[in-house]
C-alpha positions, 0 to 999 in steps of 0.5 A: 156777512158782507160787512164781516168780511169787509172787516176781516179784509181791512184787518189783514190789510192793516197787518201786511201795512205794519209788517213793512208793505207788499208781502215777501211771498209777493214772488218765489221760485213757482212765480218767476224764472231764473232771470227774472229772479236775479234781476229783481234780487239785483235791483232789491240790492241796489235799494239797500245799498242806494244812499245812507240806508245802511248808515241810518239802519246802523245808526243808533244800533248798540250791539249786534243783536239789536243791528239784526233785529233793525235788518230783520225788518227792512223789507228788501231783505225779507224778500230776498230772503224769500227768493231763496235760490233765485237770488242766491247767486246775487246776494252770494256774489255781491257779499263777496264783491263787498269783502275788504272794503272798509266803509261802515255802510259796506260792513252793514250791507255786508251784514245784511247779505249774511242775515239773508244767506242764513235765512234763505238756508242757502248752503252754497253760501259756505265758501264766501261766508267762512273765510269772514268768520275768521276775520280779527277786526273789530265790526259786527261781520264776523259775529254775522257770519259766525251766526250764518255758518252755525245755521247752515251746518246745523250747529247746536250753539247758535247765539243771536246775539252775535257775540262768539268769543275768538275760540267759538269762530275757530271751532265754527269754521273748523266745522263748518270746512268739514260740513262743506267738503262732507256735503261736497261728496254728497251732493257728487254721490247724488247727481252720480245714482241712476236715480237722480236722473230722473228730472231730465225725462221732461228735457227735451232739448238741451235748452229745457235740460237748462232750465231744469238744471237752473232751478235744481236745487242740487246742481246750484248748491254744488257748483259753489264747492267747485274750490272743494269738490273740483277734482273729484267732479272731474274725475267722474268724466274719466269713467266710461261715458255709458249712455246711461251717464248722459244726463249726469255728464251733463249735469256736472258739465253745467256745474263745472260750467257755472262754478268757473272750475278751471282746473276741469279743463284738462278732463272735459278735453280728453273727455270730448277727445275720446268720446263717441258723441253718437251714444251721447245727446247731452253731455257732449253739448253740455261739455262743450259749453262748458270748454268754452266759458272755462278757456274764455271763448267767444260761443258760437250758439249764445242762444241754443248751446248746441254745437256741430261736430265741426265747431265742437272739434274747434272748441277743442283744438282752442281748449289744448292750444290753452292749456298749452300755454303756461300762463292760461294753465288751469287757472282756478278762476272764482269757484267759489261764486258761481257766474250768473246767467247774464255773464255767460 
């Protein structure tokens, strides 16, 4: 038996050896925390951007196709993809970032980021990935692209061969902004029910309540439609701050906050300006947080996020003198990608 088993052993050894190394399950979202997850997605996008990588991967590729059967192999990717929400942000990011830069090796990073939006089925990718499949020039981006935006908003004519004729993109995109904004508005009525609150009855504190809503899948997804859905987020902190919203106050305040909707500032002003905080535990806390990352104020607890009665009326007096100044007035910032964790 020992030497059947030693066999079977040598054998799945031997699999994992040819299907490029460690094994992409090696981590996930039950095995690492938030950050740990962005700085091993950092550090993954940093191999495949080190040196000639791409160049060589692209070398030789004669269509697009068989460039995404090259990009489907490298183990980086495999494992980013893998990583699904936890590196979502960083790869969403860092596509943007590569966006007009006109080297070769950047198009087939480029690429590379898309083929793992896609793969990761990360729909808060939307925003950063329609504006490349209209793009005209030549490359492979657009076809990428295409093929991620088709995936992501469930579109029938997927093609992975990437060749889209100019007619197919337009269509692609005239869905997939609908599919977007439609999504939006769900995902609003979502964290709006009573009954999708349910994940904050383990918050203890309003460092847990955090956590919890870094790994919702929900509250990540929608603070990437903040250019969409802004507006209509910030209308719901118009409505009576009832006890019963609190944790959904404070959700949307988290997706404000991380979606770097500044255009919400004017509504978490006159929403902390009224608001009776002796009914309210979390959203105050977390509106306040919010303020301060929006109008670009130093955080006098980095560490907790909870503030006093006298530095949140601090916060506020900051917030209205910025508002107040025609140059800072609701600036719209990047809602489309959303800041990591290391930039708060």
């Amino acid at each position: 038996m020992d030497l059947r088993l030693r066999a079977w052993a040598c054998r799945l050894l031997l699999l994992a050896l040819v299907a490029g190394g460690r094994p992409a399950a090696a981590h996930d979202e039950t095995t690492m925390s938030r950050e740990e997850g962005q700085r091993l997605s950092t550090r993954l996008l940093d191999a495949l951007a080190a040196g000639d990588r791409m160049r060589q991967v692209a070398a030789g590729a004669a269509s697009p196709g068989e460039l995404r059967r090259r990009i489907a192999r490298l183990p980086e990717v495999r494992e980013l993809a893998h990583l699904r929400h936890l590196s979502a942000v960083v790869v969403t990011r860092r596509l943007a970032d590569l966006v007009g830069k006109p080297g070769p090796q950047d198009e087939t990073l480029a690429c590379s980021l898309a083929y793992v939006l896609e793969m990761s089925d990360f729909r808060g990718a939307l925003p950063v990935l329609l504006p490349l499949v209209e793009r005209g020039e030549g490359g492979c981006l657009p076809g990428f692209a295409t093929q991620a935006v088709k995936a992501l908003t469930r579109q029938a004519d997927q093609s992975f061969d990437l060749v889209f004729t100019q007619s197919v993109r337009q269509q692609t995109v005239a869905s997939g902004q609908a599919y977007l904004e439609a999504r939006a508005r769900e995902l609003i009525r979502l964290l709006s029910h009573p009954g999708s609150t349910a994940y904050g009855a383990d918050a203890s504190g309003v460092g847990t309540l955090r956590e919890i809503l870094d790994r919702h899948a929900e509250a990540q997804e929608l603070s990437f439609y903040c250019a969409v859905a802004g507006d209509e987020i910030a209308a719901r902190f118009a409505l009576p701050a009832d006890p019963r919203r609190d944790l959904e106050l404070a959700a949307f305040s988290y997706v404000l906050e991380t979606g770097q909707c500044r255009q919400a500032v004017p509504a978490l002003v006159r929403f902390l300006a009224g608001l009776d905080t002796q009914e309210l535990a979390f959203a105050p806390q977390f509106a306040t947080r919010a303020l301060l990352a929006l109008t670009d104020q130093r955080d006098p607890s980095p560490e907790h996020h909870t503030y006093t009665p006298l530095q949140r009326k601090a916060v506020l007096a900051r917030a209205r003198a910025a508002l107040a100044r025609p140059s800072s007035a609701a600036r719209p910032g990047r809602p489309s990608v959303p800041s990591g964790e290391e930039e708060r």
